[in-house]
C-alpha positions as CSV (number, residue, x, y, z in Angstrom):
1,X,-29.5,57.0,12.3
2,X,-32.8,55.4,12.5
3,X,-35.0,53.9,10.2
4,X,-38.5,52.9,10.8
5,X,-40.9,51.0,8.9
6,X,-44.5,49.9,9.7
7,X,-43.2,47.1,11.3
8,X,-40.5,48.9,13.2
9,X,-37.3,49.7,13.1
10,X,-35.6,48.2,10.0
11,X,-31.8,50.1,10.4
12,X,-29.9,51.6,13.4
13,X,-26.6,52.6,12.9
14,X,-24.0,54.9,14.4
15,X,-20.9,56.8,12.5
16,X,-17.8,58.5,15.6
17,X,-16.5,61.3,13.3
18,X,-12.9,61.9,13.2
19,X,-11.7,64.7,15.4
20,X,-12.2,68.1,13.4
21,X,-14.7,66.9,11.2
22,X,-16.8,69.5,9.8
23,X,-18.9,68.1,7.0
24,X,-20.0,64.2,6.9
25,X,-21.7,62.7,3.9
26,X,-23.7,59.5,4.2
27,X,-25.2,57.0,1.4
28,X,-28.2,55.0,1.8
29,X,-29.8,53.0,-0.9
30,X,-33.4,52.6,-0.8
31,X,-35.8,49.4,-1.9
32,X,-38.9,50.8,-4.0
33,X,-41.6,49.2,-1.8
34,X,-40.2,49.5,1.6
35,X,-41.0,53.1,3.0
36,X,-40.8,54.8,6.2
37,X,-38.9,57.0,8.2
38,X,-35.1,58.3,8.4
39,X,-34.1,59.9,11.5
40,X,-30.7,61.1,12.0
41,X,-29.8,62.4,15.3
42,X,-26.7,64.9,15.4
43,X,-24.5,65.0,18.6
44,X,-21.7,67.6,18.0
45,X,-18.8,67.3,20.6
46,X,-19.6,70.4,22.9
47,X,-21.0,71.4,25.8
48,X,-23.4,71.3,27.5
49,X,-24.4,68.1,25.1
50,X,-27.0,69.0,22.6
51,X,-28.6,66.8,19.9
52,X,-30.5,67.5,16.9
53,X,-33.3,65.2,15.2
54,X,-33.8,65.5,11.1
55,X,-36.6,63.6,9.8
56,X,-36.7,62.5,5.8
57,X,-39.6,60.9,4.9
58,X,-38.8,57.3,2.5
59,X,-41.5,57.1,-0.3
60,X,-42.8,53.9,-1.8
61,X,-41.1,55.0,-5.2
62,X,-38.5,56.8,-3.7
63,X,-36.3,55.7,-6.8
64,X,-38.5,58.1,-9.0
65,X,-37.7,61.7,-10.2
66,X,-40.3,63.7,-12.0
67,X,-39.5,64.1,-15.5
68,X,-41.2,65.8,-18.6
69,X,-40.8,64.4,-21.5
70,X,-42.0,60.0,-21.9
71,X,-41.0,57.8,-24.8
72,X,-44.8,56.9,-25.7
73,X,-43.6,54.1,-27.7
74,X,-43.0,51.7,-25.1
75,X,-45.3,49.3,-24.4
76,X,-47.3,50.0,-20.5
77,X,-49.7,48.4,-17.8
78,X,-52.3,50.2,-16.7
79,X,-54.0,50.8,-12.9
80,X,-57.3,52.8,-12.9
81,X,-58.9,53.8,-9.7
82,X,-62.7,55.4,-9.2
83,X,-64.5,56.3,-6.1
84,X,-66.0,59.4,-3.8
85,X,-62.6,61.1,-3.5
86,X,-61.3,64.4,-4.2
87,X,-58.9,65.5,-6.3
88,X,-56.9,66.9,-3.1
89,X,-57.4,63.3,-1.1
90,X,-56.0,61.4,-4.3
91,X,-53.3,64.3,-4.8
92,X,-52.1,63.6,-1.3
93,X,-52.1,59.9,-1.9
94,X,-49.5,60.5,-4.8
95,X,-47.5,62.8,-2.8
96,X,-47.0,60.1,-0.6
97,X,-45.7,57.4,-3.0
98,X,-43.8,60.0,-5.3
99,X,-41.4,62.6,-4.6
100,X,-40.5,66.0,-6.4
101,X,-44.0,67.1,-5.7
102,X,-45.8,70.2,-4.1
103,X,-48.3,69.7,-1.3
104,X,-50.9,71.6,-2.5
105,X,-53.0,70.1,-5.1
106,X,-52.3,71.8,-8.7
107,X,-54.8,74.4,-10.1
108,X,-57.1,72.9,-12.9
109,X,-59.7,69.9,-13.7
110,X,-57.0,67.3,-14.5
111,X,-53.8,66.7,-12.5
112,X,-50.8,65.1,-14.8
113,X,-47.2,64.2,-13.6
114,X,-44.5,62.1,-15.4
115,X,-41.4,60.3,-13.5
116,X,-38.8,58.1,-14.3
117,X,-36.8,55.0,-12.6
118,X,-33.5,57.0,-11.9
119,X,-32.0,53.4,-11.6
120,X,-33.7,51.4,-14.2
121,X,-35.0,54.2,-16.7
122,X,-38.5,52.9,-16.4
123,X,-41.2,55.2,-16.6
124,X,-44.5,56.5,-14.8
125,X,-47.6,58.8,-15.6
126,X,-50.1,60.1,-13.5
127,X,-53.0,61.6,-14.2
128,X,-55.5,62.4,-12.3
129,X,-58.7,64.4,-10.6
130,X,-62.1,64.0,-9.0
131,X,-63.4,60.8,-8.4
132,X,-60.3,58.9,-11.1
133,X,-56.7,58.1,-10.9
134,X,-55.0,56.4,-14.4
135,X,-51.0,55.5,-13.5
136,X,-49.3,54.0,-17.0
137,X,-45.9,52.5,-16.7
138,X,-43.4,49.8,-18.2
139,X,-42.6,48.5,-15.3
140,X,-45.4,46.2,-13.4
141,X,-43.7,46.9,-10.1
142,X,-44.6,50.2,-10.0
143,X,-48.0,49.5,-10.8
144,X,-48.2,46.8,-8.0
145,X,-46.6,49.0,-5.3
146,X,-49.0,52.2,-6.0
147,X,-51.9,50.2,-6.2
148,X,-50.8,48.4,-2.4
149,X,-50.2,51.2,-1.2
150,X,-52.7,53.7,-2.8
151,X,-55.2,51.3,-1.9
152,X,-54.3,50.9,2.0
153,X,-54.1,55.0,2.2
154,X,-57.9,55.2,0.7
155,X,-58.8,52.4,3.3
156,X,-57.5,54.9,6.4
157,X,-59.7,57.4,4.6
158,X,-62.6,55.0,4.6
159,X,-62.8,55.7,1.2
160,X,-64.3,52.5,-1.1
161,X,-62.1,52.2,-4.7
162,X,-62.8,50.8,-7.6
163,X,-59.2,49.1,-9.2
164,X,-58.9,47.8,-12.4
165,X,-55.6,46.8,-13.7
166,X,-55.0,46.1,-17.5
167,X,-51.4,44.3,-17.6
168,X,-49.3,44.4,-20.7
169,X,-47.2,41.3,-20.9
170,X,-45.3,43.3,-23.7
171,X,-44.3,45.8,-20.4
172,X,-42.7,42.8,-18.7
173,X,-40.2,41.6,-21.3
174,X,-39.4,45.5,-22.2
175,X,-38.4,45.8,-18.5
176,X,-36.6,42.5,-18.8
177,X,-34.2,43.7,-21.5
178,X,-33.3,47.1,-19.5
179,X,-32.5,45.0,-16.9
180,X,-30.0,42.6,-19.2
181,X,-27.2,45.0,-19.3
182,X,-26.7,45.3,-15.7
183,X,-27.8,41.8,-14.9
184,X,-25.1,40.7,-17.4
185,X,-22.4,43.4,-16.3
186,X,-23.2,42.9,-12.7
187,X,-23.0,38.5,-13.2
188,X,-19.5,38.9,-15.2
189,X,-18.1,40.9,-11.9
190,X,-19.3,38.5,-9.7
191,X,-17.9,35.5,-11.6
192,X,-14.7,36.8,-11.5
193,X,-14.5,36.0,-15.1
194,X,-12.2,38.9,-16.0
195,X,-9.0,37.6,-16.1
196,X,-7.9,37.2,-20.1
197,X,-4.4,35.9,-21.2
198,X,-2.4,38.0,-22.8
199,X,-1.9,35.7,-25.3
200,X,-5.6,34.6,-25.5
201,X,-7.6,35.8,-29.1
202,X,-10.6,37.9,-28.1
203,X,-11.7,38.7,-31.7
204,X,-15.4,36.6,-30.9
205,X,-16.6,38.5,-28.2
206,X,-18.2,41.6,-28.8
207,X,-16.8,45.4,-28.0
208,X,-18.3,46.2,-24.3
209,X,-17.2,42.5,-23.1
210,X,-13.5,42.8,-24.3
211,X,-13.6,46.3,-22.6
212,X,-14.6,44.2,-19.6
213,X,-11.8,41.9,-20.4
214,X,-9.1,44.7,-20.5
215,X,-9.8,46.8,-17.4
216,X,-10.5,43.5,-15.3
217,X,-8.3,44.7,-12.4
218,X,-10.4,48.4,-12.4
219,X,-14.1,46.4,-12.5
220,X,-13.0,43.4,-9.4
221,X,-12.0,46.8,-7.0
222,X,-15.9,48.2,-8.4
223,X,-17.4,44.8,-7.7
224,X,-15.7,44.8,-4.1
225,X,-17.2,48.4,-3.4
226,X,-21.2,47.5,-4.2
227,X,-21.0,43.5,-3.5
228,X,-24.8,43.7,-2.8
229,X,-25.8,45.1,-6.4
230,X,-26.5,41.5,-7.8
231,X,-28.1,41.0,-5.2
232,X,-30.5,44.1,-5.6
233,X,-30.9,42.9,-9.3
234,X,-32.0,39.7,-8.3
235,X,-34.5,41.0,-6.1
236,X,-35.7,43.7,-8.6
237,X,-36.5,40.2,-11.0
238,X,-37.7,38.6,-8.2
239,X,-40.3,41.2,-7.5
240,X,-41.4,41.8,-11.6
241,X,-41.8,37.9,-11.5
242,X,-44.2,37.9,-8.4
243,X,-46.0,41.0,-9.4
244,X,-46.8,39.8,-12.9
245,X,-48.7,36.9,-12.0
246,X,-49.9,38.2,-9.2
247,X,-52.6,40.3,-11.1
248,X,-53.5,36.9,-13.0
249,X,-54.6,35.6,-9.9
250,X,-51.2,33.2,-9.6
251,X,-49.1,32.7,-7.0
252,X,-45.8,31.9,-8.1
253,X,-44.0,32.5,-4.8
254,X,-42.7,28.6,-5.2
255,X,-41.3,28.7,-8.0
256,X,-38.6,31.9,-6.9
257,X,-35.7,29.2,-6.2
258,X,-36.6,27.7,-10.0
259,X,-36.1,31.5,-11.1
260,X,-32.6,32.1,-8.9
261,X,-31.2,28.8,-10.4
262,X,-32.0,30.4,-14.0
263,X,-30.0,33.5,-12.8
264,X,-27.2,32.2,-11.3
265,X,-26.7,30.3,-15.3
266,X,-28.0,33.4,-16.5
267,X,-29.5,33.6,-20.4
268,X,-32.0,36.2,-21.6
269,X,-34.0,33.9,-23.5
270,X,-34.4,31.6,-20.9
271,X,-35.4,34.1,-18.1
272,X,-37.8,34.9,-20.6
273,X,-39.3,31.6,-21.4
274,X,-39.6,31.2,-17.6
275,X,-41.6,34.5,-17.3
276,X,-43.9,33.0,-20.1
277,X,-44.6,30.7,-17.4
């Protein structure tokens, strides 16, 4: 298997199957940002040798699955873009960064999908048609990566945009506290602070933590099977860090060993306060 990125290839890896295998699945976890090409070449074990090429396209927001209802409570960024574009051109732009949807553009004036974050639970809207695009989500990430890339897929169209981008710092700190159960869960594993005496009085900690506590043997095999999800969690804050004050016209990129200190002693309020900036 092969991926490639704009920059080339990123992954190349090769699985021997058993002798009489008939069915193989594979896993790959994906980085919302980083898009591109799979290729997986088939070589069954017969003759003459033969080889077979399948080609899945990587999306920028290829964590995303379309959805239809949106809690409209929840407090979201905005990204607007205007210009002299179609509602096909900008439907095809879309289809790039999202998946789940058709290729041909939608009959009707105005064009509307909804998706959510099938990792973090975020959500997205789009809405668009003729000559404007409106994306609304909770996450600031998502608006960052469609406005890169939307805006680098107009530019090979020649097309001029207009973007405007009205962040909610209320969106930042709501993705913050979906990300605090599986920072927290994900922190405790990698600790290794799940060994409790017997004898030891767990009355103070809450419910879900003493659950941790009691199937400690269960959660270290887990932690041994995805030893890069803390990692992925880091980099998820990492990027909502950046990406925040990069639309104030900040950049904060010097200040990302500051913010891994703060995780590795992890505390909500203090991630917070640091986001405050």
């Amino acid at each position: 298997m092969i991926i490639t990125f704009m920059s080339g290839n990123f992954l190349l890896a090769t699985y021997r199957c058993q002798a009489n295998t008939t069915r193989l699945d594979l896993k790959i976890r994906t980085i919302e940002g980083q898009h591109g090409n799979l290729r997986a070449y088939v070589t069954p074990r017969v003759q003459p040798k033969t080889c077979q090429m399948r080609l899945y396209q990587i999306k920028p927001l290829s964590l995303h699955q379309r959805t239809h209802t949106l809690d409209e409570s929840r407090p979201t960024s905005k990204l607007t873009l205007t210009g002299q574009f179609s509602a096909a051109e900008v439907h095809s732009w879309v289809t790039f960064c999202l998946p789940e949807l058709p290729e041909r553009v939608p009959a009707g004036d105005s064009i509307s999908f909804q998706f959510v974050s099938t990792f973090l639970g975020t959500q997205l809207s789009c809405s668009y048609q003729k000559g404007e695009a409106v994306f609304l989500s909770d996450n600031i990430s998502t608006i960052s990566i469609l406005k890169d890339v939307l805006s680098k897929e107009a530019t090979k169209k020649k097309i001029k945009l207009n973007v405007s981008c009205d962040v909610n710092d209320l969106s930042v700190e709501h993705t913050l506290t979906l990300l605090h159960p599986k920072l927290e869960y994900q922190l405790l594993l990698a600790k290794k602070e799940l060994q409790a005496n017997e004898d030891s009085n767990l009355d103070f900690m809450s419910p879900e933590y003493r659950q941790i506590l009691e199937n400690a043997e269960q959660l270290q095999l887990e932690y041994k099977k995805q030893p890069c999800h803390l990692e992925r969690l880091y980099g998820m804050i990492t990027d909502l860090f950046i990406d925040k004050f990069k639309f104030k016209g900040v950049n904060v990129k010097s200040k990302v060993p500051q913010l891994l200190e703060i995780l590795d002693n992890y505390n909500m309020e203090n991630l917070k306060t640091f986001f405050e900036g």
